[in-house]
Every structure is written in C-alpha cells, then in structure tokens.
C-alpha positions in Angstrom: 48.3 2.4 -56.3 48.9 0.0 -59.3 51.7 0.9 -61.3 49.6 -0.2 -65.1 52.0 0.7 -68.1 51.0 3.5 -69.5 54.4 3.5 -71.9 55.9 1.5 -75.0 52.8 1.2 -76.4 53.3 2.0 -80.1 51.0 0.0 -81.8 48.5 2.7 -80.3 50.9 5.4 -81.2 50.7 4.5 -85.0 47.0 3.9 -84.9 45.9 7.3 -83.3 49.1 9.1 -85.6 47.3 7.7 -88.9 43.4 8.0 -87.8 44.6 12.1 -86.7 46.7 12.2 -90.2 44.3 10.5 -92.7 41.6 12.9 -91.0 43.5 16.0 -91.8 44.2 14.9 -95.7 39.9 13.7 -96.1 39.8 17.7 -95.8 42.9 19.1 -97.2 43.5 17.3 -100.2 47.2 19.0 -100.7 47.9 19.1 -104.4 51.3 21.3 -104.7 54.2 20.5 -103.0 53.8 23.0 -100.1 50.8 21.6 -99.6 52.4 18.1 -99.0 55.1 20.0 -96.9 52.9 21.5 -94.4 51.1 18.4 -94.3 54.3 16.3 -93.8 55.1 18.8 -90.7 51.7 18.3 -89.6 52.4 14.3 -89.8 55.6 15.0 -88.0 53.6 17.0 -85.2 51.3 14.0 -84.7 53.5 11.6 -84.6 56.1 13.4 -82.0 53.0 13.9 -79.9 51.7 10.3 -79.6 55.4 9.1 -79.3 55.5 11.5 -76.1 52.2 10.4 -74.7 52.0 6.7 -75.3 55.7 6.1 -76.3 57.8 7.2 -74.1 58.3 11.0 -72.9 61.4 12.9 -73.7 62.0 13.7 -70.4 62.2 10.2 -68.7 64.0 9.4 -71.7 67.1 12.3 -71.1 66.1 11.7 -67.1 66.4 7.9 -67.2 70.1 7.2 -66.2 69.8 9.5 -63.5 66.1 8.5 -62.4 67.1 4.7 -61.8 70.2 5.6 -59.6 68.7 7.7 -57.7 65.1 6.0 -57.3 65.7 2.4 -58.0 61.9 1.2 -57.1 60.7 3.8 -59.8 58.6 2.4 -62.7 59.7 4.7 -65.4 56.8 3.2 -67.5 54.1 3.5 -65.1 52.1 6.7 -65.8 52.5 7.8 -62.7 56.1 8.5 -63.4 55.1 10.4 -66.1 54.7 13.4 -63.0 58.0 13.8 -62.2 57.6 16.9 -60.1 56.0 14.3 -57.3 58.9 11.7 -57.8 61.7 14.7 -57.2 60.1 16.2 -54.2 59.1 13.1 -52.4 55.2 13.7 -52.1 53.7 10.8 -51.8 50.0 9.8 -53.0 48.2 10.1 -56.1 50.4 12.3 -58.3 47.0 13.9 -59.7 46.0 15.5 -56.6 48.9 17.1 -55.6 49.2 20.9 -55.3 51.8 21.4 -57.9 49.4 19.4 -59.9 46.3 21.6 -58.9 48.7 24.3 -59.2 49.4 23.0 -63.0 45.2 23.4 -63.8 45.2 27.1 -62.2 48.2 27.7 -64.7 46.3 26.0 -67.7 43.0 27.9 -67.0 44.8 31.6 -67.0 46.5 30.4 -69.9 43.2 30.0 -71.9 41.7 32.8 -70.0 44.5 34.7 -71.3 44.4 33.3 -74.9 40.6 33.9 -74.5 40.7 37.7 -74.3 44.2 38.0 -76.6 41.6 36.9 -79.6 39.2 39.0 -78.5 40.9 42.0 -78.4 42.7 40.6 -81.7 39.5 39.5 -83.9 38.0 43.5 -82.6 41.0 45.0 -84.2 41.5 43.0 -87.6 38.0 44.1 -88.4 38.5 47.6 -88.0 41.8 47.0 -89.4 43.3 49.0 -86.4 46.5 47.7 -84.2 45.5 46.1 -81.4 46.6 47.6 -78.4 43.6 46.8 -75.8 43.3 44.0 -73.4 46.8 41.9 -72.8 48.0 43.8 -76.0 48.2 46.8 -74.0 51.1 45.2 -72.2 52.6 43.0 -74.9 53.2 43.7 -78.5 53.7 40.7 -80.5 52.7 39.7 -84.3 50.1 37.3 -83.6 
C-alpha cells in the first residue's frame, strides 16, 4: 500500500478556498456590512474545511504526540492515516474497506435518509403553515 501524501498541501488549500469563495461573492454581491459578515464566516468555513482535508486534520494534529509514541512506523501524512479508527484497533488492509468504514457509509446514508424525510414532512407543514409533527418530527421537536 503506498503511503502518497495526502497532507501539507496548502498551495491546494488556498486555491480550492478562493475558487469556492470568489464563487459564492459572483452571486451574492454583499453590499452592507452583514452581508460582508456572513460572507467573511462563510470564507472562514471554507478555509477551516480545506485546511482539514488537504492541510492537516485537527485530530492528528491534537493526536500527534501521542500517535508517534505509540506507532512510530505511522505516516501521519499519508491519507491513510487520516482513518484513525483502523490505526487504533490494529486492522490491517486498506482502511476503506473496513467494517467500521462500511459501517461509516450505513451511518451516512440514514443520515440523509433521515434528513430526506425531516424536509419532507417540514416543506408539507410550512405550506399549510401548520407545526410539523409527522414523520421524525413526531419524535423530535426542534426549530429547524
């Protein structure tokens, strides 16, 4: 299994961070200054979201004292890495067939499965300005 860097590389993290950015401000065109705030935490989303895919992830970063201790042949910049749960537990192989990583796209699909038929039930309810209380809302009440 070759161990390519998949980490440190920031000239892609300020390239994707202004092509996602510039995008955004083509179609919003903030003119007050809430505007520029809410695009400046939008900027600040971006950024913090490239920085932890191609920079380097917060958790190797808090994890990295402890990781090269206790797994000295570990390539924290390897993507590879990047699955920690595989690392901790010893399971050997590519990281992106494991079962806790299989198990990962089971919890990813009931998330949107769930997020599916939260707007569904939502959208029904604005528009006959009703509360919604059908579907997961039956069981959880939250402002959405």
């Amino acid at each position: 299994m070759s161990n390519i860097q998949a980490y440190g590389l920031w000239p892609l993290i300020i390239i994707n961070s202004l092509i996602f950015i510039i995008f955004v401000l083509s179609f919003t065109q903030p003119k007050t200054s809430r505007d520029w705030r809410s695009l400046g935490g939008f900027a600040a989303f971006i950024v913090a979201l490239f920085t932890e895919m191609y920079g380097f992830p917060l958790t190797i970063y808090l994890l990295s004292g402890w990781l090269t201790d206790r797994y000295p042949e570990l390539d924290i910049y390897s993507h590879n890495s990047g699955h920690l749960w595989s690392d901790l537990l010893g399971i050997t192989g590519d990281p992106h067939f494991s079962l806790i990583h299989i198990f990962s796209y089971i919890l990813i699909l009931e998330g949107l499965f769930l997020l599916t038929t939260s707007w569904k039930a939502f959208y029904t309810s604005q528009k006959n300005y009703l509360l919604a209380t059908t579907g997961p809302y039956a069981y959880v009440h939250h402002p959405q």
